[in-house]
N, C-alpha and C positions, 0 to 999 in steps of 0.2 A: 605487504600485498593488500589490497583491496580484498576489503570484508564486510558485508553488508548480511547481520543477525535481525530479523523478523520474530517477532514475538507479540501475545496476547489474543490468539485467537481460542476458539471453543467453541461448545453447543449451546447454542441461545435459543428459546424459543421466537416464534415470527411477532416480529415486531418490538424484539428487543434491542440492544447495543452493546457493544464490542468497541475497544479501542486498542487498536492494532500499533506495536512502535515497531521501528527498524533502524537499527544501531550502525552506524557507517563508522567505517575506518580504512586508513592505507590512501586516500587521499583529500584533496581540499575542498572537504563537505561545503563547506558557504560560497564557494564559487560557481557553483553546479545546479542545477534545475536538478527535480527528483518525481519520483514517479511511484504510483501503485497502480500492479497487473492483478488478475486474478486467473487462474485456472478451474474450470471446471470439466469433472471427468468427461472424456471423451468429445471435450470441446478444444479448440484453440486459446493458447494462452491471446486476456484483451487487459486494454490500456482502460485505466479504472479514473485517475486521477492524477493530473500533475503540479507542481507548485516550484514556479522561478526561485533563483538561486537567495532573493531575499525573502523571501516568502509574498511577496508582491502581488503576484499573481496567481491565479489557479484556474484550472481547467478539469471539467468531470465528465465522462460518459453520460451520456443521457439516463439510462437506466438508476444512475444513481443519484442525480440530480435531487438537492433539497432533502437529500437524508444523509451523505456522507461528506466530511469536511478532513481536506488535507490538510496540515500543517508543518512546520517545523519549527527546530531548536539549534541554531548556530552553531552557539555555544557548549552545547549535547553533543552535535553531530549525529541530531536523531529527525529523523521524519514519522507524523504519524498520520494516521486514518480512523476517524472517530464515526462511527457506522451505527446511525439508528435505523429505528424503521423496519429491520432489518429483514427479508420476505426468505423464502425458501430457494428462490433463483438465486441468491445470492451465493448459494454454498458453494464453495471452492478455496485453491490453497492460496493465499494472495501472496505476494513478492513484491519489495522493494527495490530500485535499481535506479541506477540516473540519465538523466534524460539532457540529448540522446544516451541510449542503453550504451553500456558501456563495450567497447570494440573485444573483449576478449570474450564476447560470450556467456561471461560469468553471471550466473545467479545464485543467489542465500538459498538454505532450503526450504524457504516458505513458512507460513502457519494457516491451519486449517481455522475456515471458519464454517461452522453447520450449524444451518438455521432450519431447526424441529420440533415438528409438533411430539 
């Protein structure tokens, strides 16, 4: 079954960096566009960063623009999100998932990322 493991977040001070990976299995990671969400408490989970199935392309929320870079690893079957810069808005749990999200609903359990002074 589809598994999608998120790891590498923690408490950074502002304007530090973080690189976040997220580990897919249970289907065919290189054919699939992939995505990073973020949640912040008491906010709506948002759509952070996307990158096509060959890593081609990429697509960022504006807020994050020119400080966080998505990538992947085929080969891995890993996606990640390499996060400088990093401000206090940013805190929340991020999640991996493919893009489009996937039809059963399903999400990893996240990794916290807190950016504090």
């Amino acid at each position: 079954q589809v598994q999608l493991v998120e790891s590498g977040g923690g408490l950074v001070q502002p304007g530090g960096s973080l690189r976040l990976s997220c580990a897919a299995s249970g289907f065919t990671f290189s054919s699939i566009a992939m995505s990073w969400y973020r949640q912040a408490p008491g906010k709506e989970r948002e759509l952070v960063a996307l990158i096509s199935s060959a890593g081609s392309g990429t697509h960022y929320t504006d807020s994050v623009k020119g400080r966080f870079t998505i990538s992947r690893d085929n080969a891995k079957a890993t996606v990640y999100l390499q996060m400088n810069g990093l401000k206090i808005e940013d805190t929340a749990v991020y999640y991996c998932n493919t893009h489009p999200l996937l039809p059963t609903g399903y999400w990893g359990q996240g990794t916290q990322v807190t950016a504090s002074s």
